[in-house]
TORKE-576012 format. One record per residue (C-alpha): residue number from 1; residue in one letter; x, y, z. Coordinates in Angstrom, 1 decimal, always signed. Layout:
# residues N
R    nr   rest        x        y        z
R   NUM      a        X        Y        Z
...
END
This chain:
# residues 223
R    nr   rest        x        y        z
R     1      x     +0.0     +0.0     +0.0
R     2      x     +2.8     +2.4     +0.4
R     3      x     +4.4     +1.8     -2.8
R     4      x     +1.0     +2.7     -4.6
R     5      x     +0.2     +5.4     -1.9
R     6      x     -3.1     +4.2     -0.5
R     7      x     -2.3     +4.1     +2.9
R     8      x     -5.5     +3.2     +4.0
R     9      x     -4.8     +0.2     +5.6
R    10      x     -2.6     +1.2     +8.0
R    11      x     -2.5     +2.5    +11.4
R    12      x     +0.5     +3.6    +13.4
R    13      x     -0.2     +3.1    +17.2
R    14      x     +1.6     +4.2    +20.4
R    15      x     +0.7     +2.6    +23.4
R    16      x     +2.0     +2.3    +27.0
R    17      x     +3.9     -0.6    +28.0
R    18      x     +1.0     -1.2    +30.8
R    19      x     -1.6     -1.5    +28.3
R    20      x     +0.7     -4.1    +26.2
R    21      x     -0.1     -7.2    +28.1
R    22      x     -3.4     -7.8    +27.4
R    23      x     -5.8     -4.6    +26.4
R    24      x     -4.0     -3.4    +23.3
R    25      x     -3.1     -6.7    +22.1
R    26      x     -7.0     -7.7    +22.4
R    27      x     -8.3     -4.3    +20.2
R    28      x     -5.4     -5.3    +18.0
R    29      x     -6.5     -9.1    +17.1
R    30      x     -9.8     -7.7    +16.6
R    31      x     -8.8     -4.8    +14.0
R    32      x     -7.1     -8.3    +12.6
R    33      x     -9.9    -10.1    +12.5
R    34      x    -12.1     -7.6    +10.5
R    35      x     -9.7     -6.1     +8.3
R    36      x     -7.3     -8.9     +7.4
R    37      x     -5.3     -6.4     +5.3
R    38      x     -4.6     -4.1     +8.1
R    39      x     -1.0     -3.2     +8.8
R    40      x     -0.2     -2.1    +12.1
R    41      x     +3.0     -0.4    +13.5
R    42      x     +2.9     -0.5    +17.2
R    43      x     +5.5     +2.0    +19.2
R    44      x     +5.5     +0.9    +23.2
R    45      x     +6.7     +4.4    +24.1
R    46      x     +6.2     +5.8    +27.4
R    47      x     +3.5     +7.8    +27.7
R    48      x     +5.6    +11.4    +27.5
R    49      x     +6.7     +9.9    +24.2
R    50      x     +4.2     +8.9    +22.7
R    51      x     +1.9    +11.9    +23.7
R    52      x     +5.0    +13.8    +21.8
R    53      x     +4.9    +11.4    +18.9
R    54      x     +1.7    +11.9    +18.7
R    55      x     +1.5    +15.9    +18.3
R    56      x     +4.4    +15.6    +16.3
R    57      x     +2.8    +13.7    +13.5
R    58      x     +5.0    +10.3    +13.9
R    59      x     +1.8     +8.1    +14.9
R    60      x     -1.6     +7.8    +14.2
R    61      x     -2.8     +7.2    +17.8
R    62      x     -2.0     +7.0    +21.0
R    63      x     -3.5     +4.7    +23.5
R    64      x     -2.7     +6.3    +27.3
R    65      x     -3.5     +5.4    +30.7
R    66      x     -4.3     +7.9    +33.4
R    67      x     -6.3     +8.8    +36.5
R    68      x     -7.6    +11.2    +35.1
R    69      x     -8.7    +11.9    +31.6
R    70      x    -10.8    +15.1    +32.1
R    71      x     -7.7    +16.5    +32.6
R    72      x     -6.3    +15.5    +30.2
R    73      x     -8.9    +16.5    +27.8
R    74      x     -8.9    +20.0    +29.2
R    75      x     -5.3    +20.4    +28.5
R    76      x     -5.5    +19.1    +24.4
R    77      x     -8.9    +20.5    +23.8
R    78      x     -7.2    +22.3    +20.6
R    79      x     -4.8    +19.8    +19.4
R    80      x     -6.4    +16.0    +20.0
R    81      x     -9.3    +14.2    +19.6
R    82      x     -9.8    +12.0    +22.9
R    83      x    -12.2     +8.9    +23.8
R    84      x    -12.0     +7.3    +27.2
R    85      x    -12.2     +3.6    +26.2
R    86      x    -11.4     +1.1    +29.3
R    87      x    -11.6     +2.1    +33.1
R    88      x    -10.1     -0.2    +35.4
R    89      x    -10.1     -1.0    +39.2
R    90      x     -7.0     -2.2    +41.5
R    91      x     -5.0     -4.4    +43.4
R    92      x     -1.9     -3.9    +45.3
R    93      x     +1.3     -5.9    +44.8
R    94      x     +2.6     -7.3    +48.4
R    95      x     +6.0     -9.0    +49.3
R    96      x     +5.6    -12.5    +50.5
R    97      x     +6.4    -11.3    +54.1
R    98      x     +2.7    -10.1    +53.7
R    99      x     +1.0    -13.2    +52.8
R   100      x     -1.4    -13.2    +55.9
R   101      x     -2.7    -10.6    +55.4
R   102      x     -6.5    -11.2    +55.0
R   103      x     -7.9    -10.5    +51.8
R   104      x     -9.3     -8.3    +50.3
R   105      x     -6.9     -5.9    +51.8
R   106      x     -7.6     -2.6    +53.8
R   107      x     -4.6     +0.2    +52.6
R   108      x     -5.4     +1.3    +56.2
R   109      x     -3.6     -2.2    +57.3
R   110      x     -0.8     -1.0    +54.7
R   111      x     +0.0     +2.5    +56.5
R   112      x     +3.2     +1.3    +58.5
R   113      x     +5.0     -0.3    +55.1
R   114      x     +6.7     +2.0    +52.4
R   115      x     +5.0     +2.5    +49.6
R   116      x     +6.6     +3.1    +46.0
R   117      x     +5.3     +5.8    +44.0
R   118      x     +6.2     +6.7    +40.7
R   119      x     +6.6    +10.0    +39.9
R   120      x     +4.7    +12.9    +38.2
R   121      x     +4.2    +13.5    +34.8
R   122      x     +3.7    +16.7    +33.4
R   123      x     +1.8    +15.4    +30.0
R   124      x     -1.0    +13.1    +32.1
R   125      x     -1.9    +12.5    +35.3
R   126      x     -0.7     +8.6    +36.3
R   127      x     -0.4     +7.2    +39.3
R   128      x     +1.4     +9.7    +41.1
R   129      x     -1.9    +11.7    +40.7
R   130      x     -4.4     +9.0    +41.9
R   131      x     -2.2     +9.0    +45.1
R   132      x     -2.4    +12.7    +45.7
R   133      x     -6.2    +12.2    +45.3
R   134      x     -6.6     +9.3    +47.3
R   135      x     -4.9    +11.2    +50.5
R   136      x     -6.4    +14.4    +49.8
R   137      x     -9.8    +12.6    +50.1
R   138      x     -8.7    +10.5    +52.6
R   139      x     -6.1    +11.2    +54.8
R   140      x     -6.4     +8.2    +57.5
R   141      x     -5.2     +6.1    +54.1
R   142      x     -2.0     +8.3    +53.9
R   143      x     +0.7     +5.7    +54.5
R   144      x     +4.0     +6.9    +56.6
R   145      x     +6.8     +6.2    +54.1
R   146      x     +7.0     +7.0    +50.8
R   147      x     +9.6     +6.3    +47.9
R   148      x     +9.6     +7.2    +44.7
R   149      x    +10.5     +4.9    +42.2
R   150      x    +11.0     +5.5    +38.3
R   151      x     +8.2     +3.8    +37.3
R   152      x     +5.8     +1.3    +37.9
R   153      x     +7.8     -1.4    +36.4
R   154      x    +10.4     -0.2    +38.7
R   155      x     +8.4     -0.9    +41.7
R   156      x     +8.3     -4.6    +40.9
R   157      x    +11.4     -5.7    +41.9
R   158      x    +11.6     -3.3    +45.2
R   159      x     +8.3     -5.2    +46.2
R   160      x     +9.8     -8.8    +45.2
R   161      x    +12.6     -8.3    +47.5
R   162      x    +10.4     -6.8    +50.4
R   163      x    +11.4     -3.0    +50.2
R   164      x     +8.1     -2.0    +49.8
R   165      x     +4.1     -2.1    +48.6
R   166      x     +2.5     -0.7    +45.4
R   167      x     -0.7     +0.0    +44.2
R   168      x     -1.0     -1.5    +40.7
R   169      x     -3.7     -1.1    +38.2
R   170      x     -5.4     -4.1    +36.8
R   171      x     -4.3     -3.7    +33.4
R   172      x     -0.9     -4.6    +34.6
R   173      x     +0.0     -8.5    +34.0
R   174      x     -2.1    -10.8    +35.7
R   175      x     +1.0    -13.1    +35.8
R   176      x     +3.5    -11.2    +38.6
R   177      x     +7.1    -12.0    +39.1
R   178      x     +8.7    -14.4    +42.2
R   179      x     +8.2    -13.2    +45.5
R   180      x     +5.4    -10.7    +44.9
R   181      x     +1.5    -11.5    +45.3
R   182      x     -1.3     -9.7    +44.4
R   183      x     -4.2     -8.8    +46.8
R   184      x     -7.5     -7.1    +45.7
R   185      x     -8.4     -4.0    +47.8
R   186      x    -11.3     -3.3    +50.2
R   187      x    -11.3     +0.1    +50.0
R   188      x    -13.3     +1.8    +47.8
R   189      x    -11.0     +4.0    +45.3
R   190      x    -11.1     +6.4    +42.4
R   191      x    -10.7     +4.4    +38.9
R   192      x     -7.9     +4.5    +35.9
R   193      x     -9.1     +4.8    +32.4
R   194      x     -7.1     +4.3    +29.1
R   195      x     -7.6     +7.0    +26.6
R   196      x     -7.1     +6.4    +22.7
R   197      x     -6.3    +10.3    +21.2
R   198      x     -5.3    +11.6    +17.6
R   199      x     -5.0    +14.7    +16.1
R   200      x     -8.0    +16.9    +15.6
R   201      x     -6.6    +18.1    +12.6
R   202      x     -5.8    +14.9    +10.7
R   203      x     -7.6    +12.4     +8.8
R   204      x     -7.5     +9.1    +10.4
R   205      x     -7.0     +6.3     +7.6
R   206      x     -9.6     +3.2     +7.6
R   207      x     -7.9     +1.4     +9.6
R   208      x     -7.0     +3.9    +12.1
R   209      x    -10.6     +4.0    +12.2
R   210      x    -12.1     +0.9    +12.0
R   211      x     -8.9     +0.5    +15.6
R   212      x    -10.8     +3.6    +17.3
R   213      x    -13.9     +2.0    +16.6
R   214      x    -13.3     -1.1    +18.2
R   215      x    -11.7     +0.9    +21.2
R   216      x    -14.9     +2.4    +21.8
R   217      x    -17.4     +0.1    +21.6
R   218      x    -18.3     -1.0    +24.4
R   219      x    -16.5     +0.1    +26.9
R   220      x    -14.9     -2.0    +29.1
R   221      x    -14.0     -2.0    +33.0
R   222      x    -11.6     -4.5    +34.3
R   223      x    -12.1     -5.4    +37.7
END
């Protein structure tokens, strides 16, 4: 298609390494499904990136997560086109030395262990931002150590060798590493949402499209 120019088939898509695991690669093997020809160029750029990709005309779409996507929306009003497409509940991510704790587990019960956050981002609000939220809401769930990590990926390890707790979205792998298990939580919390966003100003080819379309409908929250 690119030696003829009809680029109509194909869709160039960034999309966080947390949505890689299982929601992108299910939108993906449906686009598959009902447009055989389809050919897709996926970028797993950090968010940052590929919100910068994105603007700068290197991708089609961008498929995001973040706490909060009105936000978001308020900030790109004039440059992107944005659909919230997948919300998604927690669980927290527990060294082994915290296997008894009863389950589901109360972040109250969690206060006294270190928890790794990582940090802000200046293009979306992540996880630093639910955090914020969550104590500014409710303070008795403040916990009384803190350290910031790189990222959530970077958290894993920290937690695997006891260091610490994180809270961890449920689009993350279901399948965690040695010495880490996962918990769901009692408390009642705010949600994270994946956001699919292209430019305003751009046509989006078929199957850029017919991807968006699949994105949307329906909307799905992961538990």
């Amino acid at each position: 298609s690119e030696i003829t120019g009809d680029k109509a088939s194909t869709v160039s898509l960034a999309s966080a390494p947390i949505l890689n695991w299982e929601f992108t690669p299910s939108a993906l093997a449906e686009l598959k499904r009902i447009y055989p020809t389809a050919t897709i160029s996926l970028d797993d750029a950090a968010p940052a990136t590929a919100i910068k990709r994105l603007l700068d005309g290197q991708v089609d779409l961008a498929l995001l997560p973040t706490s909060d996507p009105k936000a978001f929306i308020r900030r790109y009003a004039h440059e992107l086109t944005v659909h919230q497409v997948a919300t998604f509940d927690y669980s927290v991510a527990l060294p082994h030395r915290l296997a008894e704790l009863e389950s589901p587990v109360s972040l109250a019960d969690l206060r006294g262990e270190t928890w790794l956050i990582p940090p802000r981002s200046r293009e979306l609000p992540e996880l630093a931002e639910f955090y914020s939220d969550l104590w500014n809401s409710r303070p008795s769930l403040k916990p009384d150590r803190t350290q910031e990590v790189a990222s959530l990926n970077g958290a894993i390890p920290m937690v695997s060798s006891g260091l610490g707790v994180s809270i961890v979205p449920n689009c993350a792998p279901a399948v965690q590493p040695q010495g880490i298990i996962n918990r769901p939580i009692s408390d009642e919390l705010p949600h994270y949402y994946a956001i699919v966003a292209y430019r305003t100003d751009r046509e989006l080819t078929t199957a850029a499209q017919a991807l968006v379309d699949i994105l949307r409908a329906p909307q799905r929250t992961l538990a």
